[in-house]
C-alpha positions in Angstrom: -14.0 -9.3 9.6 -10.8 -10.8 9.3 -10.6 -10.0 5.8 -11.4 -6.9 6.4 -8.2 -6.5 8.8 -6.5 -7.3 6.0 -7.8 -5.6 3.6 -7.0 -2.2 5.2 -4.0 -3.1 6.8 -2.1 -3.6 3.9 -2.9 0.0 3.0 -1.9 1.2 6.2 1.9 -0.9 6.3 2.1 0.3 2.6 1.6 4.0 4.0 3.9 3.2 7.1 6.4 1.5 4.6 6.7 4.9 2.7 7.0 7.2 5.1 9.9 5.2 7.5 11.4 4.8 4.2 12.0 8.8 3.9 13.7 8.3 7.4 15.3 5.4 7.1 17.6 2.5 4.1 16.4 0.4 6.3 12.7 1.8 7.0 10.8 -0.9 5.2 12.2 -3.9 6.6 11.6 -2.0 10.1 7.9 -2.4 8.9 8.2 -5.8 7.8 9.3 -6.4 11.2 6.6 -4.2 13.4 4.0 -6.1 11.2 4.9 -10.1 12.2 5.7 -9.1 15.6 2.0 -7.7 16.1 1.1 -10.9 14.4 2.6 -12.9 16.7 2.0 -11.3 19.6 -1.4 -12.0 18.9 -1.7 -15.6 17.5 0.5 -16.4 20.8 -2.7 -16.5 23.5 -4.4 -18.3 21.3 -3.8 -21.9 23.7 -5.7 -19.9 26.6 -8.6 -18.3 24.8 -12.1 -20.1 25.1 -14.5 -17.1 24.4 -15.5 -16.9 20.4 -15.5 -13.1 20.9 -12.0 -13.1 21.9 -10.7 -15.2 19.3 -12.4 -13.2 16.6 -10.6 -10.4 17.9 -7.4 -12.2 18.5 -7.8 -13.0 14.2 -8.7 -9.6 13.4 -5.6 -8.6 15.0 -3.3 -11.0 13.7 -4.5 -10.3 10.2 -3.8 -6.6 11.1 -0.3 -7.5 11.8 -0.1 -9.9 8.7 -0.9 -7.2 6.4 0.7 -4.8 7.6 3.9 -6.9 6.8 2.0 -7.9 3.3 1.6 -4.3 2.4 5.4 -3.3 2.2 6.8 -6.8 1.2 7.2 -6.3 -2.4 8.7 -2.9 -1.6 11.7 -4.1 0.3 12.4 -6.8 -1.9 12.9 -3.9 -4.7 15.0 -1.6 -2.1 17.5 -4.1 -2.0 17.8 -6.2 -5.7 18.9 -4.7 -8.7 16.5 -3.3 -11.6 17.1 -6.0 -13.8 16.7 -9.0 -11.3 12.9 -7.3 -9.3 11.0 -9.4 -11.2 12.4 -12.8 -10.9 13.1 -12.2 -7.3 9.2 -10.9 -7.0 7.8 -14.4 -8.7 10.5 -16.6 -6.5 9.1 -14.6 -3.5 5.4 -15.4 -4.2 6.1 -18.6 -5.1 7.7 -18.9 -1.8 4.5 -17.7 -0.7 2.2 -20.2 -2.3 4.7 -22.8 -0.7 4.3 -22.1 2.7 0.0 -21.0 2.1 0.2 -24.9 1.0 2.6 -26.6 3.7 0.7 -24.4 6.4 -2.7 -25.6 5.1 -1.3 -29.7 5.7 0.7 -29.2 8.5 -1.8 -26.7 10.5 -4.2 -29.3 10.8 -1.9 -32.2 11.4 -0.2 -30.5 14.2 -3.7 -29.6 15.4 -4.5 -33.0 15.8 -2.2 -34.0 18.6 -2.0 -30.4 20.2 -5.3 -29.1 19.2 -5.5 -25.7 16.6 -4.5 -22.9 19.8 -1.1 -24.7 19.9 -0.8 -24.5 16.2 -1.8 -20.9 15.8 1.2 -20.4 18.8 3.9 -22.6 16.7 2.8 -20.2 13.8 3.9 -17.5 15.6 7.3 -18.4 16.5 7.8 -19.1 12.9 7.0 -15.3 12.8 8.7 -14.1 15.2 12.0 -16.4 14.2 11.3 -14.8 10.6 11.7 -11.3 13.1 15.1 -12.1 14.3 16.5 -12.8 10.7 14.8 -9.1 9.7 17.0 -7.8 12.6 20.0 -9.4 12.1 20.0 -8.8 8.5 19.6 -5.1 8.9 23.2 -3.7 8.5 23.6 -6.1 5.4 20.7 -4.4 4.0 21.4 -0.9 4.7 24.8 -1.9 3.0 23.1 -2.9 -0.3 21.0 -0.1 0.3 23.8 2.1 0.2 25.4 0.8 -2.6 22.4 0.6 -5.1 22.5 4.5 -4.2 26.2 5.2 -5.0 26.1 3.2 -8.4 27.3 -0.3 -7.2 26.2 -3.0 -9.0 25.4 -7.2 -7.8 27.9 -8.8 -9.8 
């Protein structure tokens, strides 16, 4: 189930990617941020759920968010480097990826041990939502180099 979330999500922020990026320099990133908040938002009431039901739904929803953020990354990151530089910046950014998989996968559990795995799943998400404010505050910069890989002007 949560899989599935995922799978179809990514479709869907891919899709929502594209079409604020007709509106929008800037439209991708907007769905890089809609995606973690919704994550968040739902990994957050994780410390007060008891009922199995609930927390399936609570991962089917988070995965929803995850994805949708997932489905537009690779996107943004080529909106805002230069043709020459998208795939070094696209195997730096997955191996950024792996990175955090791993740390999360060690730390997850050892945090879960003294504050149980509802506590961990909330830490998660202010890691998502902190990685929210950067998206926001980095905005105008990226509508700038936005702007300038449309007028001609190079990185160097």
């Amino acid at each position: 189930m949560i899989t599935t979330a995922g799978f179809f999500s990514v479709l869907v922020g891919g899709f929502m990617a594209d079409k604020f990026a007709a509106k929008s320099s800037v439209g991708r990133f907007t769905v890089l941020a809609i995606g973690l908040t919704l994550a968040a938002r739902f990994l957050l009431p994780f410390p007060l759920v008891s009922s199995v039901p609930l927390v399936g739904l609570l991962l089917f929803a988070t995965s929803f968010g995850k994805g949708l953020f997932d489905g537009c990354i690779y996107a943004a990151m080529h909106d805002v480097m230069p043709a020459e530089a998208r795939a070094t910046a696209a195997g730096l950014m997955t191996m950024l990826g792996f990175i955090g998989a791993g740390i999360t996968t060690v730390v997850l559990p050892a945090i879960a041990v003294y504050t149980g795995l509802a506590a961990g799943f909330a830490m998660m998400a202010g890691l998502y939502l902190l990685a929210v404010v950067a998206l926001l505050i980095a905005r105008p910069m990226v509508a700038k180099v936005i702007s300038g890989q449309e007028s001609g002007i190079t990185h160097e």
